[in-house]
N, C-alpha and C positions, 0 to 999 in steps of 0.2 A: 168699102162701106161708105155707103152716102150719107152726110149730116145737111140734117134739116133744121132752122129754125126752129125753137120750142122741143125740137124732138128729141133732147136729147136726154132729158128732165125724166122721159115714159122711159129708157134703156132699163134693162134692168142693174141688181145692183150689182152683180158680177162682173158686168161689161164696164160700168161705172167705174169701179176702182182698177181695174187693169186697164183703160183708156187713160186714167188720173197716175197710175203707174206709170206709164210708159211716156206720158207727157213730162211729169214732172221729176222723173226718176234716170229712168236709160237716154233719155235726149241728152241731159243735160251732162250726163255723167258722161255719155260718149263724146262728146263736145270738150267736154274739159280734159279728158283723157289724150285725147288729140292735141290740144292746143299745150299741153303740160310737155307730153314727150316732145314737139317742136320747140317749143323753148327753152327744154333738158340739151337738146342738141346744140342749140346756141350757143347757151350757155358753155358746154363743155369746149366748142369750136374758138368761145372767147378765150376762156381759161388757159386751155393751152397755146392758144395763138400769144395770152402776155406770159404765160410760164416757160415756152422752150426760147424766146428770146432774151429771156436773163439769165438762162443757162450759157445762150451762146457767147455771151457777154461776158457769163465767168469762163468759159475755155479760152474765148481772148486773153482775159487778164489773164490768166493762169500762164498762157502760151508767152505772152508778151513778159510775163516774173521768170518764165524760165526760160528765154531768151537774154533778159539782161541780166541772169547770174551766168550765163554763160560768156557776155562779153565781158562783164567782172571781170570773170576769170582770165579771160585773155588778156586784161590788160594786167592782169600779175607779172606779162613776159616785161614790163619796164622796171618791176622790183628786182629782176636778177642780173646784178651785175656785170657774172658769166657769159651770159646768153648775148646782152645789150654791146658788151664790148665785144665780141664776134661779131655781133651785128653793123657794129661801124665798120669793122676790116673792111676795105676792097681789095685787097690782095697778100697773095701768099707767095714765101719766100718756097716751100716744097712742099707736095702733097700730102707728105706724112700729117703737116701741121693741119690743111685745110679738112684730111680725113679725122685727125683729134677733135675738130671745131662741127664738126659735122656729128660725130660720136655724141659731143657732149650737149648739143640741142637736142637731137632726137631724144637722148635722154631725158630729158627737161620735158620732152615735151610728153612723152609714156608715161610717165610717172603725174601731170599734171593735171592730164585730160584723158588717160585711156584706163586709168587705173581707179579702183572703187568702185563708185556707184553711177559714173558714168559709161554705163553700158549702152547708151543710144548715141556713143558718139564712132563712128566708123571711120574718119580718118580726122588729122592735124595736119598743118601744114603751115612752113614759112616758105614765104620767096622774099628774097633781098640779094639786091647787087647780082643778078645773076646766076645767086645759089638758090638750092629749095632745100626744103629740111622736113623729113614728111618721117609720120607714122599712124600706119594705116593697119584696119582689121581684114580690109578685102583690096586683092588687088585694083590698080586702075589705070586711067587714061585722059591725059588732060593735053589740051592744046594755047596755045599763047591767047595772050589778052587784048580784044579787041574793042571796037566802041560800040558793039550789040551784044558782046558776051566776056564773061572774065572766066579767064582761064588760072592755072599755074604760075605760068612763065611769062615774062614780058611785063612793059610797064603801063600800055598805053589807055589801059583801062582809068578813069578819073574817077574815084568815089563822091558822092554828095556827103559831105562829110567824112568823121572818123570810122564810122562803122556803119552795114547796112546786111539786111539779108534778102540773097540772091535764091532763084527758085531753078529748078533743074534746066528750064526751057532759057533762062538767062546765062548758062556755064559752059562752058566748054569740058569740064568734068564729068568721065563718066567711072562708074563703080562695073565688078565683075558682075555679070548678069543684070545688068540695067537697074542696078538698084533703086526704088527712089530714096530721096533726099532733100534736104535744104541745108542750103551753104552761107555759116554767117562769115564776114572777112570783116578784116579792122586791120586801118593801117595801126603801122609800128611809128609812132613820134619820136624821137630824143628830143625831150623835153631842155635839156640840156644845152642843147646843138642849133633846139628849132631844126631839126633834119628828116624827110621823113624816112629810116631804114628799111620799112620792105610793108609786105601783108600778113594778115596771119588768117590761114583758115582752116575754120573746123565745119566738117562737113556731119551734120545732125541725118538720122535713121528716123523715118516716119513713124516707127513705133512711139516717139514720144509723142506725138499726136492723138494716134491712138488711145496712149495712157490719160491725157490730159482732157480727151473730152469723153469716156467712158462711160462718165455718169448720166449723159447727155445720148447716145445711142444705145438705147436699152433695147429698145421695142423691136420687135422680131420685122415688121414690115414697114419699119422707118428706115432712111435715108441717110446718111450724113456726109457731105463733105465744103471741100474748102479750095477757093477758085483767090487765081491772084486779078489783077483791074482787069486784065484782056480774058478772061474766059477760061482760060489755062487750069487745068481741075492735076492742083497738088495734092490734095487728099481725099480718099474716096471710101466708105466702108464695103463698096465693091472694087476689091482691086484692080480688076479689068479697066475701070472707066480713069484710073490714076493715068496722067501724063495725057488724055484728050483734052478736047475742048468743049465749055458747055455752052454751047450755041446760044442758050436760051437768056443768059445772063442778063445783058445787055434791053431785054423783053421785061425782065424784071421790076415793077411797078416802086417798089420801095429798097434803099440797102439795109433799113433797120427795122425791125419789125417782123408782122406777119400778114399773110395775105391766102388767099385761095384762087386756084385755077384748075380746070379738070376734077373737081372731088377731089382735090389733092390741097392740105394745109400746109405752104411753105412758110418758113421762119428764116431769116437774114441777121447775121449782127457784121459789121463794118471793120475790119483795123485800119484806119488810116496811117495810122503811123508804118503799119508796114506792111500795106497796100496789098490785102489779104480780106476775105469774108467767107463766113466760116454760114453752111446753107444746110437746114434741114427740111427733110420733105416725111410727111407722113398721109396715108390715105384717112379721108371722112369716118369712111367706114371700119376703120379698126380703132377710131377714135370712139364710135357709138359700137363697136360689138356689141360689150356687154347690152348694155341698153334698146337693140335692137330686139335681143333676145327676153330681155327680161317684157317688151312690149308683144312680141309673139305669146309669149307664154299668159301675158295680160290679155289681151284680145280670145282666147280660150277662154281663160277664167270668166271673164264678164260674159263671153257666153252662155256658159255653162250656168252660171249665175242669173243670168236673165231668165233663160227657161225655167229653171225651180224656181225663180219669184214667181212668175206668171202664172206655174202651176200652181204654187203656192197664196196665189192671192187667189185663184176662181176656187179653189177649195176650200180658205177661209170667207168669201162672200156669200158662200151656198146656206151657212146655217147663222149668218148673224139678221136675227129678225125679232127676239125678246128683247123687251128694257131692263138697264141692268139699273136703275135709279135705287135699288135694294142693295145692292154689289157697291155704286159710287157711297150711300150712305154709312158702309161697313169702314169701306176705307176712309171716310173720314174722322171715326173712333179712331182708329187706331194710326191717323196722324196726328192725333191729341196724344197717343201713348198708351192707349187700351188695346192690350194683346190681348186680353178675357175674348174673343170672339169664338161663337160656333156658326157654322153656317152650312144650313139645312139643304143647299136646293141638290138635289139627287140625278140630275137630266146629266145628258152626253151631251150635251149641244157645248156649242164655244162659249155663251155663258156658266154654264157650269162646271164644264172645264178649268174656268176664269177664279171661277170661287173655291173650286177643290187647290188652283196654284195658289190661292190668295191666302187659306190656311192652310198652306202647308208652309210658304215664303215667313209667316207670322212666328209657325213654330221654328223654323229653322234661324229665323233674327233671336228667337228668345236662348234657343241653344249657341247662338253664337256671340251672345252678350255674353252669356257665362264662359266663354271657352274663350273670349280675348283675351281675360288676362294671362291665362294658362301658353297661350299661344304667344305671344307676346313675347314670355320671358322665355320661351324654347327657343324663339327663335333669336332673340336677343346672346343665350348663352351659345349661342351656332356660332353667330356673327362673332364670336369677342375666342371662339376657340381658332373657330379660320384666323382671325389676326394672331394671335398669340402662336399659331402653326406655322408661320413666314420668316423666315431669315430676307432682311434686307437685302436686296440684289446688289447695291451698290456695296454692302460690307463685304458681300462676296467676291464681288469683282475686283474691290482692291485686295481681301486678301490670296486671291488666284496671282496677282500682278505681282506682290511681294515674295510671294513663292517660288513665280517665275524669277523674278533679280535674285534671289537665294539662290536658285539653281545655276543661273550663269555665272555667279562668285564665288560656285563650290564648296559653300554654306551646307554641308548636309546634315549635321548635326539641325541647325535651324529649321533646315527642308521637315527634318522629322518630325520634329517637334512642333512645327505648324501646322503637316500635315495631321498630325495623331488629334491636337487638338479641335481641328477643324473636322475630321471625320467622328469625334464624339460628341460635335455641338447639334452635323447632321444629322445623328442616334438620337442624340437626347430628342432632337423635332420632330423626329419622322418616326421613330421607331416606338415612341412610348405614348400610348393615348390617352392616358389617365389624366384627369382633371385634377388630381391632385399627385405632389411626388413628395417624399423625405425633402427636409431640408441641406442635407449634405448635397442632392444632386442638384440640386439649385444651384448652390456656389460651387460647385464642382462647373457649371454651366458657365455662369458670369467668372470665374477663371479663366476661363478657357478664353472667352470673348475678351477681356482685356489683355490676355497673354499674346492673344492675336494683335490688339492693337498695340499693344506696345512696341510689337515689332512695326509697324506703319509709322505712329510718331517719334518712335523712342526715346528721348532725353523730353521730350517734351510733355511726358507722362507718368503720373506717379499713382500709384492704386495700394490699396490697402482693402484686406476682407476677413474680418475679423469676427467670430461668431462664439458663443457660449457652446462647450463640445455637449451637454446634456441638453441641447436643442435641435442635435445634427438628425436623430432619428424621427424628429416631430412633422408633420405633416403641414404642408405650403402649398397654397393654387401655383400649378402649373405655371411658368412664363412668368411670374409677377415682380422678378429686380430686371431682367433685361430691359422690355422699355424704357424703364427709368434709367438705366447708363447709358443706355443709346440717346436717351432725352438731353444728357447730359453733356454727349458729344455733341448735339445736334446745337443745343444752345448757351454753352459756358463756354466751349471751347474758345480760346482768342491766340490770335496766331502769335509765335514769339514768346508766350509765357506759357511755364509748363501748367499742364493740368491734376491737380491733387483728387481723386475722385477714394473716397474711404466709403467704405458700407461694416456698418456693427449692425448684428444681430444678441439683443438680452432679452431677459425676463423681463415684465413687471409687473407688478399685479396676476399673476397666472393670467397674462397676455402676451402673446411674441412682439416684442417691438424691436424694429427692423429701421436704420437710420442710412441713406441716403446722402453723403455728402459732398461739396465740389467748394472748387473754389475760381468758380468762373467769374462771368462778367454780372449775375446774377441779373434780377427782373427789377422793373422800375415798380413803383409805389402803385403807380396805377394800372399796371400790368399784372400785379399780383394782383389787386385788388377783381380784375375781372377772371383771372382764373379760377382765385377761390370762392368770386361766385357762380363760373360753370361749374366746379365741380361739387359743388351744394346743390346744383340744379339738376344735376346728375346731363347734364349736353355734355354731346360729340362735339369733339374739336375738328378741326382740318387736319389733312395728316402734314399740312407741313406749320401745324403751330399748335405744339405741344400734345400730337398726339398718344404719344405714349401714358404721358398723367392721365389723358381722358381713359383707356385702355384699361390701366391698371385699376384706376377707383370705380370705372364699370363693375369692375368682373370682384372687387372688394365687397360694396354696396351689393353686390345681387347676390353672392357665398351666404355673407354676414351681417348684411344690413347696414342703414345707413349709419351708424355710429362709429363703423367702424371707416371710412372713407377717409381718405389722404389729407392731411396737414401737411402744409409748406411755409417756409420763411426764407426772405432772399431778401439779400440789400444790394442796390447795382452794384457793382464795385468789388464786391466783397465776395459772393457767391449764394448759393443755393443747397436750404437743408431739407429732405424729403421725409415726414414720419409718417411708419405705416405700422399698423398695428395687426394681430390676426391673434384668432382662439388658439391654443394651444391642443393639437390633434393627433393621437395617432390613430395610427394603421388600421385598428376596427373603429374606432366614432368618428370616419371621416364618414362612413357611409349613414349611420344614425344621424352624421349632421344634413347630409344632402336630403335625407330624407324626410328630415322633421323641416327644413326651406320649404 
């Protein structure tokens, strides 16, 4: 289509608004669409280029804390005695003695380092004076100590200092089946003497490599390993390439950080200290999958979308040709507040289309004035029964963890009685849908709950639940003391002093009043002050500041009104007293009362 000067004015108006469409509408959206997902990809490119280098950073440190509990441990061999004084001998009067002496290190040395939870350690070893003293998981094979490799046997190896770790390509040790490894050694000093007695080495199983950076090779077409200065690839998550060399190292633009080359994101972190960098590689493309796909499935949609606009605007430009200045004037009544409108115009056309939605949008605002409030409080009593249906995850979790330490101490009388308790607080939540219960299963409830915690704090906790027995069959909203003890733990509690939490249930006035008490660190003057004017205000709280009050005087207030909502009194220091009041109900006028609400 050719545009002319002034001609554009004569188009008709169909072609007008789909030219004005497509100018100001599809250009710009595709444009932005494009330039969005390219910077989605950056973005993502950045993100992980600075997130897998603080990873690699914490498997150093990780590597490097469990490296030096491991020379710790080695240097334990100068606290014993036994071991230390063998270790000075250079000679033996008869073999019997020097095989006692030999007996009783390797001893020392099984029990030290090959027993518990050092299961990635495959062998120990001393050399001194010409003796070795080894105990190993797999056999092996070592050669004397030279000035490019330390072996076993011999002296001529010189450490840079007391301790260092050696990598497979530096040892003359080797495991059955080529195992890999890394070999830490630490001379023996007598501190005593100033003498040095011999080495000690413990030769580590790559699996603790493995373990230590786990959380860091997740990704199915990521990379991970770990190269010493020269290229030398000690760890690999493809074992094949373990014990090569990675050519590339040295090509390597940064040691700390992240970089890209080939569509490939590499990450670097350094150990200087023990001349080691730990390298991950992952591709571009399994960085942007998802979002690749999520852009395919976009380039469809806005297709698919563009055509029904298009269609959709030549078939609404075909019939707008009436004034609607009758239609603008209607709707200006009835932004003053005049719903009273009739409107007469009877055509098909998009004007009257226009006016048929415009009364009917009129009567459906008038129906939905009257139906908010109704709506409102439905969905409000929704919202307040899901909360009151929740058991705390974190109560659960500690008391699954308390059950478990019962069970490894053989505690079954406990196991039971936690278990019986905990499986009827599940019933009472899950099992009963009633918005209202008897008051006996109430505290039968919040029994149960502090029986549990009592076992959690024990000596640090004192509970009292005291109720009038001609009250037990009276009718109480569902949930309505737990929050309140849970509120109790969450904000009285103070570590070191036990917690007194009592609840009485009386009469008074043919009313249930129901009392709440602790004897925590209680609220300051002006912290009450604004509670009891949220809950005058009838506001939600945050669930981590005093949600439970807000919960319970919700669901109070919307039963029975506002008269009936929570009173509180607390002195810091001192603690906190919670009164709550309720109609006295049974079993048939709970439903008379829900229904006269």
């Amino acid at each position: 289509m050719t545009f002319k000067r002034g001609q554009f004015k004569n188009y008709t108006l169909k072609t007008k608004l789909l030219l004005t469409y497509i100018i100001i509408t599809i250009i710009p959206t595709a444009l932005l669409g494009y330039v969005a997902y390219s910077q989605y990809v950056l973005s993502v490119e950045r993100q992980v280029g600075t997130y897998i280098p603080r990873l690699l950073n914490q498997a150093n440190n990780n590597m490097e804390r469990q490296i030096e509990q491991y020379f710790d441990e080695m240097n334990q061999i100068n606290n014993n005695k036994e071991v230390m004084n063998i270790l000075r001998k250079s000679t033996y009067q008869n073999v019997s003695n020097m095989k006692q002496d030999e007996h009783l290190v390797e001893n020392y040395l099984a029990s030290s380092f090959m027993q518990g939870s050092r299961e990635h350690v495959i062998g120990v070893f001393v050399s001194s004076k010409d003796r070795l003293f080894q105990n190993s998981r797999l056999s092996y094979d070592s050669g004397f100590s030279t000035s490019k490799s330390i072996g076993l046997y011999g002296n001529s190896y010189k450490l840079i200092g007391e301790e260092r770790v050696f990598f497979p390509h530096e040892t003359s040790l080797f495991f059955k089946e080529r195992k890999p490894f890394v070999l830490l050694v630490k001379q023996i000093i007598d501190y005593e003497n100033r003498h040095n007695l011999g080495t000690v080495f413990v030769a580590l199983d790559l699996a603790f490599i493995e373990q230590t950076i786990s959380t860091v090779d997740e990704q199915d077409d990521a990379k991970m390993w770990m190269v010493d200065n020269q290229g030398y690839i000690i760890y690999h998550s493809m074992p094949s390439f373990i014990g090569t060399l990675d050519k590339d190292k040295v090509d390597y633009p940064i040691a700390n950080g992240s970089f890209q080359s080939d569509q490939t994101l590499y990450s670097s972190a350094n150990s200087v200290k023990n001349r080691w960098t730990f390298m991950h590689a992952i591709p571009v493309s399994h960085l942007t999958e998802e979002s690749d796909f999520v852009r395919n499935i976009t380039i469809i949609a806005f297709f698919i979308i563009v055509v029904l606009a298009i269609g959709s605007s030549i078939v609404l430009a075909w019939g707008v040709a009436k004034p609607i200045q009758r239609l603008a004037g209607e709707m200006k009544r009835a932004e003053k507040g005049d719903f009273d409108i009739q409107l007469t115009n009877e055509s098909n056309d998009e004007v009257g289309m226009l006016s048929k939605a415009f009364s009917k949008m009129l009567r459906e605002i008038e129906e939905l004035i009257n139906e908010k409030y109704e709506i409102e409080l439905k969905q409000k009593e929704a919202e307040l029964y899901a909360l009151q249906s929740q058991i705390n995850p974190h109560f659960m979790y500690n008391t699954l963890e308390n059950i478990a330490i019962m069970v490894e101490e053989d505690e079954k009388t406990s196991v039971v009685e936690m278990v019986t308790n905990l499986g009827r607080m599940l019933h009472y939540s899950l099992g009963n849908k009633d918005q209202f219960v008897p008051l006996c299963l109430e505290l039968q409830h919040i029994q149960d709950y502090l029986v549990i915690q009592k076992a959690r704090f024990e000596e640090t906790l004192a509970y009292s639940v005291v109720a009038a027995h001609t009250l037990h069959d009276k009718m109480t909203p569902k949930f309505i003391l737990q929050p309140l003890i849970e509120n109790a733990f969450e904000h009285a509690y103070l570590p070191g002093q036990t917690l007194e939490i009592n609840v009485t249930v009386t009469e008074e006035d043919s009313v249930m009043q129901l009392v709440i008490q602790d004897n925590g660190k209680g609220f300051s003057s002006e912290k009450l002050a604004l509670i009891k004017q949220q809950l005058t205000d009838n506001q939600m709280f945050k669930k981590d500041d005093s949600f439970g009050l807000s919960n319970v005087n919700g669901r109070l207030v919307l039963h029975f009104g506002n008269e009936y909502h929570l009173r509180i009194q607390s002195e810091e220091g001192i603690g906190t007293k919670i009164f709550m009041r309720i109609p006295i109900l049974d079993r048939g006028s709970v439903h008379n009362h829900d229904r006269e609400n």
